[in-house]
LONUZA-949482 format. One record per residue (C-alpha): residue in one letter; x, y, z; residue number from 1. Coordinates in steps of 0.02 Angstrom, whole numbers, plus 32768, in hexadecimal, padded with zeros to 4 digits. Layout:
<vexmars>
(A, (X, Y, Z), NUM);
...
</vexmars>
This chain:
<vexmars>
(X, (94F5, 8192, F1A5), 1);
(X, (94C8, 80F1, F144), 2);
(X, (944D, 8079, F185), 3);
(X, (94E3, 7FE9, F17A), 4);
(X, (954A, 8076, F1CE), 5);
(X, (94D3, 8097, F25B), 6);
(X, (94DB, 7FDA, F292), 7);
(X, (9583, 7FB1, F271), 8);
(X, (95C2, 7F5E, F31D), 9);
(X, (9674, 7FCE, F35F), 10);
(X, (968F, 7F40, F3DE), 11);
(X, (9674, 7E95, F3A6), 12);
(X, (9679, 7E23, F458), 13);
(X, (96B0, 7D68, F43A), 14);
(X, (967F, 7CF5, F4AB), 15);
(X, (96EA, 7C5C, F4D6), 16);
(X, (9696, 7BCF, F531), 17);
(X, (9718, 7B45, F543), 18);
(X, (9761, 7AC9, F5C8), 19);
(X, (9707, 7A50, F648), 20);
(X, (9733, 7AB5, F6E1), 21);
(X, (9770, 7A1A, F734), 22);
(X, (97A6, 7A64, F7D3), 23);
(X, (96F5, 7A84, F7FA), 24);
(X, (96B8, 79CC, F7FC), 25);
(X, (9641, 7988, F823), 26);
(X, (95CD, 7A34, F7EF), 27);
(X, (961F, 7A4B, F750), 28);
(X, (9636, 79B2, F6EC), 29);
(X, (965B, 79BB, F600), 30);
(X, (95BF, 79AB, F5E8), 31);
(X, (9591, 7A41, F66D), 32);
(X, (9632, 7AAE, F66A), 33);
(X, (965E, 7B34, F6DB), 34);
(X, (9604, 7BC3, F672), 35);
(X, (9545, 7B78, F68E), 36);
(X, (956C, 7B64, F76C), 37);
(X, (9504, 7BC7, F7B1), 38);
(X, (955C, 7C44, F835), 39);
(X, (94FE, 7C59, F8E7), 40);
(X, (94AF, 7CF8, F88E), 41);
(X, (9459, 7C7F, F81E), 42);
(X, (949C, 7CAF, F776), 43);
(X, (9516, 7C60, F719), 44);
(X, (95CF, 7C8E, F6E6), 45);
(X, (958F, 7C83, F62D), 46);
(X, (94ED, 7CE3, F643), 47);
(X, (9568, 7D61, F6A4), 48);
(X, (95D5, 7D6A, F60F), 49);
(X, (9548, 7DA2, F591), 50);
(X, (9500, 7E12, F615), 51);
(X, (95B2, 7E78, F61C), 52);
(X, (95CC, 7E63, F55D), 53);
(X, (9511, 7EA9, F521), 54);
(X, (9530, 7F3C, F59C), 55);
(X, (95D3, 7F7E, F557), 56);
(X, (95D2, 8015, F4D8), 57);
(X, (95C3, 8010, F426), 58);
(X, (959E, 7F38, F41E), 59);
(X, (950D, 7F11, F3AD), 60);
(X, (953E, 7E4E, F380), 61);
(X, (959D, 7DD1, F3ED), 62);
(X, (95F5, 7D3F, F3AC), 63);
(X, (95FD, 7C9D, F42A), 64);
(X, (9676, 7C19, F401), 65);
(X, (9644, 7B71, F44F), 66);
(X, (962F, 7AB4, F436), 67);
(X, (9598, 7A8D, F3EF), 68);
(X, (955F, 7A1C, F465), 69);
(X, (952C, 7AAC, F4E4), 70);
(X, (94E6, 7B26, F43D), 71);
(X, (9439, 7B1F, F485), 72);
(X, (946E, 7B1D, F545), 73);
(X, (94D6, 7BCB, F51B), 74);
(X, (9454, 7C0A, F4B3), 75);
(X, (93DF, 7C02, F537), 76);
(X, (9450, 7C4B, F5C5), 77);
(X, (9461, 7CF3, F540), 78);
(X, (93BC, 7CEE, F520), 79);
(X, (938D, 7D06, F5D4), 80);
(X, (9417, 7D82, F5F4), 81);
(X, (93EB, 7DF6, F57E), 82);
(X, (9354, 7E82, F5AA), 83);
(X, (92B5, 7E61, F54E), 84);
(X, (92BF, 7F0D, F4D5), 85);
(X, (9392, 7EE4, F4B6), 86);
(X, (93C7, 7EC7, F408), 87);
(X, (9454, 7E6A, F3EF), 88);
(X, (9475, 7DFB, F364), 89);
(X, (94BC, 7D52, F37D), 90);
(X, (9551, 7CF3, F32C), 91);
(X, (9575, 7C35, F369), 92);
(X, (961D, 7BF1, F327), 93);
(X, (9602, 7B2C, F357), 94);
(X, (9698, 7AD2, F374), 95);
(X, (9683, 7A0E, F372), 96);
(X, (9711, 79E4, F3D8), 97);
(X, (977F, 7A48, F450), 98);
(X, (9834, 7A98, F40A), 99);
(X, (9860, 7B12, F468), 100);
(X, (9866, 7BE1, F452), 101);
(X, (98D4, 7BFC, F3C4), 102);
(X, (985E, 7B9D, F35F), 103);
(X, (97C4, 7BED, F3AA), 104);
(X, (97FF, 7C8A, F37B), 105);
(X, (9853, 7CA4, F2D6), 106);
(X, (97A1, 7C41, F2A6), 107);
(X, (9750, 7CC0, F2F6), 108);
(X, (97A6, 7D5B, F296), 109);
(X, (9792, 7D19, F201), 110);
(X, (96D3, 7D05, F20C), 111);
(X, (96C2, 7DA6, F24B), 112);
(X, (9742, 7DF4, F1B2), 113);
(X, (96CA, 7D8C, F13D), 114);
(X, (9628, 7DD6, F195), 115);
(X, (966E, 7E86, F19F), 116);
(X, (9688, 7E77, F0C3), 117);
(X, (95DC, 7E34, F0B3), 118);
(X, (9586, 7E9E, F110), 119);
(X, (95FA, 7F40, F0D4), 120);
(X, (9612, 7F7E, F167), 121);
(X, (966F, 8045, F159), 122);
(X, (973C, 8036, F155), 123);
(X, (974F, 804F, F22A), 124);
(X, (9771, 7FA2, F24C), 125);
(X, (96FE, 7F5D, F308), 126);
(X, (976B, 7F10, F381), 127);
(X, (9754, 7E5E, F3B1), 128);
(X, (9763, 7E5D, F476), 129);
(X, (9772, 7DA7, F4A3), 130);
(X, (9721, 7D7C, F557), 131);
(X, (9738, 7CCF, F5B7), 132);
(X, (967B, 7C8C, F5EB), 133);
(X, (96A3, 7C4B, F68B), 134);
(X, (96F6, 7CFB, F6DF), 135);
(X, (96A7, 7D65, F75D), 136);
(X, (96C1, 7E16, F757), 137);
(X, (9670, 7E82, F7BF), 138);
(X, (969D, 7F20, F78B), 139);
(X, (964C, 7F59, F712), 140);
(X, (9684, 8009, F6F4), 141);
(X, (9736, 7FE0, F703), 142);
(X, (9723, 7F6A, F66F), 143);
(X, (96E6, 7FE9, F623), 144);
(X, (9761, 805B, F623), 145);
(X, (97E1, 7FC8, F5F6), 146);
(X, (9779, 7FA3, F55E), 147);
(X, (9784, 8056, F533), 148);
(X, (984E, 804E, F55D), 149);
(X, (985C, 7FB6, F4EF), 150);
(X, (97FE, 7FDD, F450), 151);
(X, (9867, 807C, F43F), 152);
(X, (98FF, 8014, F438), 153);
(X, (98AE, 7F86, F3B9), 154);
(X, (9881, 7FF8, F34B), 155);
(X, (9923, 8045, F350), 156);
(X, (995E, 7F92, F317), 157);
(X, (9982, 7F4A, F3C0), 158);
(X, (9957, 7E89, F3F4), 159);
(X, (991F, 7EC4, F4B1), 160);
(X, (990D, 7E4B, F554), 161);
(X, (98C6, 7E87, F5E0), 162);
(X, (993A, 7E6F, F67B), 163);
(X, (98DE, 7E61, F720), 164);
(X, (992A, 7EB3, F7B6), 165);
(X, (997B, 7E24, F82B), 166);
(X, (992D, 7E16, F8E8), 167);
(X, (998C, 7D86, F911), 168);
(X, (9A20, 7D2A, F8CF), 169);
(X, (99C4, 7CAD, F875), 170);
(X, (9A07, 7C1E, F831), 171);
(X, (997A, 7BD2, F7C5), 172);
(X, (998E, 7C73, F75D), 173);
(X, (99F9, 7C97, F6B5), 174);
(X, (9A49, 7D44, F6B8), 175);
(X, (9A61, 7DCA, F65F), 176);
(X, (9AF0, 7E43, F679), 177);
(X, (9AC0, 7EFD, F63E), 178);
(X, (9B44, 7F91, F5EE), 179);
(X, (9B4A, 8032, F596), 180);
(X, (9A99, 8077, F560), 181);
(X, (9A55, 7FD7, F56E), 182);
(X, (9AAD, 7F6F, F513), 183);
(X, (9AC9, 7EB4, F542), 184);
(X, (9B79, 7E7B, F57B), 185);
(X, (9B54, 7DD0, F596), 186);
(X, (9ADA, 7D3D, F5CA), 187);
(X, (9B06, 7CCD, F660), 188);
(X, (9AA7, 7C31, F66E), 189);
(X, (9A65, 7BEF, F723), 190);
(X, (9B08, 7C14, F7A1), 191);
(X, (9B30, 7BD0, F844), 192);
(X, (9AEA, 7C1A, F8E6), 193);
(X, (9BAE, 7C8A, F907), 194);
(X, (9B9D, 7CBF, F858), 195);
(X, (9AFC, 7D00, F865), 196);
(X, (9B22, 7D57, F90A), 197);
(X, (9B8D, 7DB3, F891), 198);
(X, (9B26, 7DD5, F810), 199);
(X, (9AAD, 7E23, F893), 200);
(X, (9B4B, 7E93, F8E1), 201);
(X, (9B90, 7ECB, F841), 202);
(X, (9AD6, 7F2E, F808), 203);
(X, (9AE4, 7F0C, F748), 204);
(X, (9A8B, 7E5A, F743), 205);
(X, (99EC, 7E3F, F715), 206);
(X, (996E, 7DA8, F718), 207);
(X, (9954, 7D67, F670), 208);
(X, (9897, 7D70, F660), 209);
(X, (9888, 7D2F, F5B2), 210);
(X, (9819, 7DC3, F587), 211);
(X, (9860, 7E07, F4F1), 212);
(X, (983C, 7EA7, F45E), 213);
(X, (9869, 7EA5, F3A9), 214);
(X, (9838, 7EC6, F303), 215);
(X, (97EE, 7E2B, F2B5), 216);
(X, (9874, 7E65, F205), 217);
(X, (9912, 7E7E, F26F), 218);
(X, (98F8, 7DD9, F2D5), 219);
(X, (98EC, 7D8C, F237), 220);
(X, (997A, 7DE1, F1EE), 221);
(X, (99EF, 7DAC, F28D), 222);
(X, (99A1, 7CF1, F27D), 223);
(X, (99F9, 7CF1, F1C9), 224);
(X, (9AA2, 7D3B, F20F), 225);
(X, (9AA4, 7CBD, F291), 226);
(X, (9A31, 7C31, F280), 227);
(X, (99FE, 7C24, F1C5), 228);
(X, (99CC, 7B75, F1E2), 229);
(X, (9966, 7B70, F260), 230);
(X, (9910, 7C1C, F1F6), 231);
(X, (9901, 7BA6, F154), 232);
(X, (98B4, 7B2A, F1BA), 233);
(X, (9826, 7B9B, F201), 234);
(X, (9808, 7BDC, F15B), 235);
(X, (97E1, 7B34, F113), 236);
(X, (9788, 7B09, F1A0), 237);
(X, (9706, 7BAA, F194), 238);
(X, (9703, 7B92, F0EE), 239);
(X, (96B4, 7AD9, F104), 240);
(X, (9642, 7B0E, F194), 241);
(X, (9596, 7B07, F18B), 242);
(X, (9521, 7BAF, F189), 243);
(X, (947B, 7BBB, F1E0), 244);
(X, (9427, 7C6A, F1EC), 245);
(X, (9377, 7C81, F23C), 246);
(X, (932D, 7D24, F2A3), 247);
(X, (933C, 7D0F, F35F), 248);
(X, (92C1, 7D6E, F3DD), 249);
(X, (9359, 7DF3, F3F9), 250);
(X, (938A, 7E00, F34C), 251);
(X, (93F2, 7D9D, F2CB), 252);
(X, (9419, 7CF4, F2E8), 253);
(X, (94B4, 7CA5, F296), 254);
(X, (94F8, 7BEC, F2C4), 255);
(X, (9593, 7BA9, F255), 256);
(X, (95B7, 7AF5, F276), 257);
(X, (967D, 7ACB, F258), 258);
(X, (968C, 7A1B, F205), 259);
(X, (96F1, 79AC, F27B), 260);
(X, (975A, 794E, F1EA), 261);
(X, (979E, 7A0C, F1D7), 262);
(X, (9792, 7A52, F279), 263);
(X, (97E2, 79D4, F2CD), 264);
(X, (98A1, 79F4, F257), 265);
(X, (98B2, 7A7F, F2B3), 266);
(X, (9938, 7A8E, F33A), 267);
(X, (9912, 7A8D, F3DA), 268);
(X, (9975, 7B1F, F429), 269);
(X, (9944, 7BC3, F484), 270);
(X, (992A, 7C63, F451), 271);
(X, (99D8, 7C90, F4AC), 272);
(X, (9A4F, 7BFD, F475), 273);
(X, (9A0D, 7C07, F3B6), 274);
(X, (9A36, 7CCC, F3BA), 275);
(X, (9A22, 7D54, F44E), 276);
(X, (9AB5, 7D19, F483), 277);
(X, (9B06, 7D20, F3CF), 278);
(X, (9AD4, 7DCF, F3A1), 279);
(X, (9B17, 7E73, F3BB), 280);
(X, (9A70, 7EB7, F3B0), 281);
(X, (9A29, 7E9A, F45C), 282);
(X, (99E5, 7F07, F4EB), 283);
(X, (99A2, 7EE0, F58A), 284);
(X, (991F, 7F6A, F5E0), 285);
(X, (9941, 7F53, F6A8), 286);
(X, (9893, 7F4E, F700), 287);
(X, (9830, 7F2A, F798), 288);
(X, (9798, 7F02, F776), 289);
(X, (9760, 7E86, F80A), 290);
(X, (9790, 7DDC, F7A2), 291);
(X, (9788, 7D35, F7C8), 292);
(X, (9792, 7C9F, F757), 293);
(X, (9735, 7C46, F7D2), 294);
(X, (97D0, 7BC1, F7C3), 295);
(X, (97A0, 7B50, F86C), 296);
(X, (9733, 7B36, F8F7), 297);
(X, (97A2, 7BA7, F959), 298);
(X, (977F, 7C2A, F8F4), 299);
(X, (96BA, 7C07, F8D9), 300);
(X, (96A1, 7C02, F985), 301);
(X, (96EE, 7CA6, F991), 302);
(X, (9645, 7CF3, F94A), 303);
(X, (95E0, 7CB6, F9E3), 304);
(X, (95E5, 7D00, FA86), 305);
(X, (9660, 7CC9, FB39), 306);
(X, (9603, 7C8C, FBC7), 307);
(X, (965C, 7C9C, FC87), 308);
(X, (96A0, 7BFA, FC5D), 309);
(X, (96ED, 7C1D, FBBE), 310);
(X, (967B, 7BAF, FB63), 311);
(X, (9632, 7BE7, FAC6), 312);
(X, (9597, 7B7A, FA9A), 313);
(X, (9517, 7B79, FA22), 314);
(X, (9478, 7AFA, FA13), 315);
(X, (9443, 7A8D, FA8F), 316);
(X, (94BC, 7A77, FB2C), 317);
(X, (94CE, 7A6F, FBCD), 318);
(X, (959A, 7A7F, FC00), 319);
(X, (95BA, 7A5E, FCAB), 320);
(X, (9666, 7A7B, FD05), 321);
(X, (9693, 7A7A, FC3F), 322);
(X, (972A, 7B29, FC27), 323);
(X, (976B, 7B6C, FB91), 324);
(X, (9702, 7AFC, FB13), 325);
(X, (969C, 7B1C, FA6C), 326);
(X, (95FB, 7AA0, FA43), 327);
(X, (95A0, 7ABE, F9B6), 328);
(X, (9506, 7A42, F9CE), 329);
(X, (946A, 7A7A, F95C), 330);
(X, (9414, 79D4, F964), 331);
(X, (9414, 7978, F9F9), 332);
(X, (943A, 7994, FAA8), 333);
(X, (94FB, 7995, FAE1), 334);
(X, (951D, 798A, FB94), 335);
(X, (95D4, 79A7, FBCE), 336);
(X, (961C, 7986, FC76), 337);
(X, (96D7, 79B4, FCBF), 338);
(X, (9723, 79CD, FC21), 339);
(X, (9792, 7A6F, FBDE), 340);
(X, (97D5, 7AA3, FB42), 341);
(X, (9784, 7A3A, FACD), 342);
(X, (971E, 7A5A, FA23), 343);
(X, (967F, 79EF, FA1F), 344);
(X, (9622, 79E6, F978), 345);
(X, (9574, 7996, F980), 346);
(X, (9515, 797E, F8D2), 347);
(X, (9472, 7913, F8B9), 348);
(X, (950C, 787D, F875), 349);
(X, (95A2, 789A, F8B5), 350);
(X, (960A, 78E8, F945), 351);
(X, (96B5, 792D, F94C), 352);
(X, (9712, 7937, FA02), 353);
(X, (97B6, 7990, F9F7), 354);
(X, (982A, 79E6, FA54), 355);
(X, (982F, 7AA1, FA39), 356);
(X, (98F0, 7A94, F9F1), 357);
(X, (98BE, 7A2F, F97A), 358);
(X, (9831, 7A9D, F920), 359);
(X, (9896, 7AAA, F888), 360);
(X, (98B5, 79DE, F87E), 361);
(X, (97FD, 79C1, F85F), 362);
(X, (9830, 799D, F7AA), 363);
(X, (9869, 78FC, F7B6), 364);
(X, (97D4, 78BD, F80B), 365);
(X, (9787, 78E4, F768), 366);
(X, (9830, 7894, F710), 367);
(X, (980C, 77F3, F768), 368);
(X, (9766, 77FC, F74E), 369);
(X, (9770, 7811, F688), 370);
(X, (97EB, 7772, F693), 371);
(X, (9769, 7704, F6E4), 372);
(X, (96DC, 773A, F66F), 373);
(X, (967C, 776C, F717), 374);
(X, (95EB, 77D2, F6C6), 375);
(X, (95F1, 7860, F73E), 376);
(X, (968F, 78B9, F6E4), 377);
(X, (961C, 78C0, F65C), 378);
(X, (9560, 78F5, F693), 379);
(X, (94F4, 7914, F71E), 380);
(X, (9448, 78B9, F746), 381);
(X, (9406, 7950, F6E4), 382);
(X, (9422, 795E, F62F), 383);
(X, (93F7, 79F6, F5C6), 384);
(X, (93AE, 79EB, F51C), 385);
(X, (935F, 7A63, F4A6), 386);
(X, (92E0, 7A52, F4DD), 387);
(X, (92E1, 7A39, F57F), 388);
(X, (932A, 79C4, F61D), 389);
(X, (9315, 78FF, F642), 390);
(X, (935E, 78D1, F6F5), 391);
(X, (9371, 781A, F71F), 392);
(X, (931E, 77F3, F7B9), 393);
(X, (9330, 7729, F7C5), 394);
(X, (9385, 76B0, F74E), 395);
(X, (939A, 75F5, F75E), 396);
(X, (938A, 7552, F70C), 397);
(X, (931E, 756F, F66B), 398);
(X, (92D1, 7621, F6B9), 399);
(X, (9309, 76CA, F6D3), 400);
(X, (927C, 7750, F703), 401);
(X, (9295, 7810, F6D0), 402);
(X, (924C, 78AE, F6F3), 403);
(X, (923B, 7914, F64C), 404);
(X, (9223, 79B9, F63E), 405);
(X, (91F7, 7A30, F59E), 406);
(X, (91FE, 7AD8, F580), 407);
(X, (9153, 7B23, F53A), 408);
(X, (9142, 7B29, F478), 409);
(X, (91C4, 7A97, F470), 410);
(X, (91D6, 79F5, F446), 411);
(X, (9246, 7946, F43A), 412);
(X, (9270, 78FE, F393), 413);
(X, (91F0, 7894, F32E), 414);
(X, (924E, 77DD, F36B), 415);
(X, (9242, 7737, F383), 416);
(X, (92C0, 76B1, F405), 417);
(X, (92DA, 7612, F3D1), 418);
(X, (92FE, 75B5, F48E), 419);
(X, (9289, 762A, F504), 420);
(X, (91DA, 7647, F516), 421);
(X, (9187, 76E3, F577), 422);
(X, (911E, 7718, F5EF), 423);
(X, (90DF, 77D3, F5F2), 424);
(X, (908E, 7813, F6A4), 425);
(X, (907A, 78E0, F68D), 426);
(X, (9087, 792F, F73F), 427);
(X, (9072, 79EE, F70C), 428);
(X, (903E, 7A42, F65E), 429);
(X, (8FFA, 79EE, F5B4), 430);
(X, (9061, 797D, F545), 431);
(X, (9030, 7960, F48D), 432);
(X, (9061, 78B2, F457), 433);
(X, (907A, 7854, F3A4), 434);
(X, (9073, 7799, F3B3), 435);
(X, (908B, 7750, F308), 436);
(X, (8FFC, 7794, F2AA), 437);
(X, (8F96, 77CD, F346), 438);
(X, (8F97, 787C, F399), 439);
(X, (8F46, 78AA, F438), 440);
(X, (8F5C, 7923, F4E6), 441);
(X, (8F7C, 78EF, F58D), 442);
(X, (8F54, 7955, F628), 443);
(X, (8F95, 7934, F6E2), 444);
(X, (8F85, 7888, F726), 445);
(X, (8F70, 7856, F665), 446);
(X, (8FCE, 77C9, F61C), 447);
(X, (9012, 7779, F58B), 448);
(X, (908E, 76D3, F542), 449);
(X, (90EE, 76D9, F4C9), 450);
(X, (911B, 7627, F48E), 451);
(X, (91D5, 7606, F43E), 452);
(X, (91DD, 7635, F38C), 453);
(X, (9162, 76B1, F391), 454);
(X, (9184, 7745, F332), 455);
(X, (9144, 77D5, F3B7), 456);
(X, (915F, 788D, F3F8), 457);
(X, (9141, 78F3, F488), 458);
(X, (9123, 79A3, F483), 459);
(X, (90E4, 7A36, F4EF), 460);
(X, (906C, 7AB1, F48D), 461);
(X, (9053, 7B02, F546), 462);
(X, (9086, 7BB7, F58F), 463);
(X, (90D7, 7B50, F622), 464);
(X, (9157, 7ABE, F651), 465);
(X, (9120, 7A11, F60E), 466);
(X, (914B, 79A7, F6A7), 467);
(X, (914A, 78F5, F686), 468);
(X, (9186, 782C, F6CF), 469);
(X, (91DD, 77C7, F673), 470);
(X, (91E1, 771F, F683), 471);
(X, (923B, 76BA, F5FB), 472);
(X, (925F, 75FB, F5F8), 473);
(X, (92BE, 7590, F593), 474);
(X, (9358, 7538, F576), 475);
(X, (93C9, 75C0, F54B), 476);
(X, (939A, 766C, F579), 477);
(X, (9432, 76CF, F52D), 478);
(X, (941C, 7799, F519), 479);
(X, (9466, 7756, F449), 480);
(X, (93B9, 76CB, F436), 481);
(X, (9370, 7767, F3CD), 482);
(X, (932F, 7764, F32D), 483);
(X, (930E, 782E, F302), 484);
(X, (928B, 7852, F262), 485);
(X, (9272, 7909, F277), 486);
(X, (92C4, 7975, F2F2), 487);
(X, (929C, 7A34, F2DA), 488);
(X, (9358, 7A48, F340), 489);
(X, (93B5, 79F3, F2AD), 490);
(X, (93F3, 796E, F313), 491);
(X, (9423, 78CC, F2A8), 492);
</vexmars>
């Protein structure tokens, strides 16, 4: 066996990691989407996702599509899902705006085709098995075996879905309806609560998971049957996209960066208007592998335990004559009295109080919200950076304080702001800091100023969090007052 032989990957996992998850405001907001909420184990959907994707047989590279916006947020989460002696070599494909599945993945094939010709890989073609971020499946071994199921049919030339076996008549849910060895008879899109009933009673319906199996060539060759624009599209777009390549701590590192003048031609359609739904070629593997898509608080709240009251509760609460309810309240303290049947939300800015019927309404809460320009569709107090996390503690006329944290070994862009000056208290670990032409430490209790117009950076050369205060003034103190020099993230 060849060396390019002996790591040549049979399964190639994609990633997708798209959508707000606006049913789970206030936790999950576009700038913190459902796949980086932590679950009451502590993990995240996304870090979840790699876990279950690095474990499967025969996968030696994974390919995550996402926006690049959250590149360094998802890099971390795989970074701390994989095991310290893993290999697994790393493909970003960095969308720059959001357009939907089809998109996502006919890009996708085609930079794997294009990787699997450069890198001569032997003539068996690897799979691409596409996996949703933000799902829960807890079954590991039944996946599996679907996997398994599903590669045999892809390579026979099949475009396979995975169709999840219905516990409920659920209408939030597209359908799939199964046949003959497999085959797909049809897709049904969300039905009515009777219809679903029926669906249920009849045995050959399936959840559509969006978890799907093909060979990167034959998706391709289907896209040109039945979508050849949208394929021509994606080709110009890769084509245009921007190449980084570096070595990561697990192996391989490759980011490509689609141009948004190109990316953003493409239609925005799913995966099963633009063609499952067109081709003749498509087979659905019925499974149960202990899925959720974690869709609503109803169903997030269904990973936490029932007290004698019916209550399920976790964070800081005290529920008195309170039945049937679910608070999530990390934060602060949320005291209930005489109340039943409500969800109660509790984050360190917001608070969502709804009835449990209307769990899968939250979403225009967030529609209203986006409307009004009210900030917290967008972000929480806590913003992630490369290198790092700022939360806003106080703001008000010409102030705003912060607490800053950075990761050991990293550091903010050489900058300067033209309308704010800053103030620099470290409360835990060392910071290294360049102001204009003058470099110096500080230790805890240490401080420093930084005037306006001071080109400056902040850094931690440590082996622990840098924890700093903030405290900026000024007459404007907008996040885009930034002037960047250097950044070693290549951010303009």
């Amino acid at each position: 066996m060849s060396a390019t032989e002996s790591i040549r990957p049979s399964l190639y996992p994609v990633i997708l990691s798209g959508g707000s998850g606006s049913r789970l405001w206030p936790v999950s907001r576009k700038l913190h989407p459902k796949p980086f909420m932590r679950l009451p184990d502590t993990q995240t959907l996304m870090a979840k996702t790699f876990q279950r994707a690095s474990q499967l047989r025969g996968v030696s590279d994974l390919l995550t599509v996402t926006n690049r916006d959250l590149y360094f947020r998802t890099r971390d989460e795989l970074d701390k899902s994989l095991q310290p002696d893993q290999c697994l070599h790393q493909h970003f494909l960095l969308e720059p705006c959001g357009r939907n599945t089809a998109p996502a993945l006919i890009t996708a094939a085609l930079y794997l085709e294009r990787e699997r010709q450069i890198n001569q890989y032997p003539q068996a073609e690897p799979c691409m098995l596409v996996m949703p971020a933000d799902h829960l499946i807890t079954h590991f071994e039944a996946f599996q075996q679907a996997v398994d199921q599903a590669v045999d049919l892809a390579q026979a030339g099949q475009l396979v879905t995975f169709g999840i076996q219905p516990t409920q008549p659920e209408t939030g849910f597209g359908y799939i309806q199964a046949g003959a060895n497999h085959k797909v008879k049809r897709f049904v899109e969300k039905p009515d609560a009777a219809t679903a009933q029926s669906y249920l009673d009849q045995g050959d319906y399936y959840w559509n998971a969006g978890i799907f199996c093909f060979k990167p060539s034959v998706l391709i060759a289907e896209f040109e049957q039945h979508a050849p624009r949208l394929l021509l599209q994606a080709r110009q777009a890769l084509e245009s996209a921007q190449e980084l390549s570096s070595q990561a701590s697990s192996g391989q590192l490759k980011q490509i960066e689609l141009l948004e003048q190109d990316f953003r031609q493409l239609d925005d359609i799913s995966i099963d208007y633009a063609l499952l739904e067109k081709s003749d070629q498509v087979a659905v593997v019925p499974c149960d592998l202990g899925w959720s898509d974690i869709g609503s608080w109803t169903a997030y709240s269904e990973l936490l335990p029932q007290d004698a009251d019916g209550n399920r509760i976790a964070g800081d609460v005290v529920a008195l004559n309170t039945h049937n309810c679910f608070i999530h309240s990390p934060h602060h303290l949320t005291a209930t009295l005489g109340i039943d049947d409500l969800i109660i939300i509790n984050t360190s800015d917001a608070v969502l109080v709804a009835h449990q019927d209307q769990a899968q309404e939250v979403r225009q809460v967030v529609s209203q919200l986006t409307k009004t320009g009210h900030e917290t569709h967008l972000t929480h107090p806590t913003v992630h950076r490369p290198w790092g996390t700022y939360t806003t503690l106080e703001m008000g006329d010409n102030f705003q304080i912060k607490r800053i944290v950075v990761k050991p070994g990293q550091s903010l862009s050489l900058q300067l702001h033209h309308h704010r000056s800053e103030h620099w208290v470290v409360v835990s670990g060392m910071a290294k800091i360049v102001n204009e032409e003058q470099e110096h430490y500080l230790r805890v209790n240490e401080s420093t100023f930084i005037p306006a117009g001071n080109k400056h950076r902040l850094e931690n050369p440590g082996l622990i969090d840098l924890v700093l205060i903030e405290v900026q003034s000024g007459a404007y103190l907008g996040e885009d007052d930034i002037v960047r020099f250097q950044d070693v993230y290549g951010r303009q």
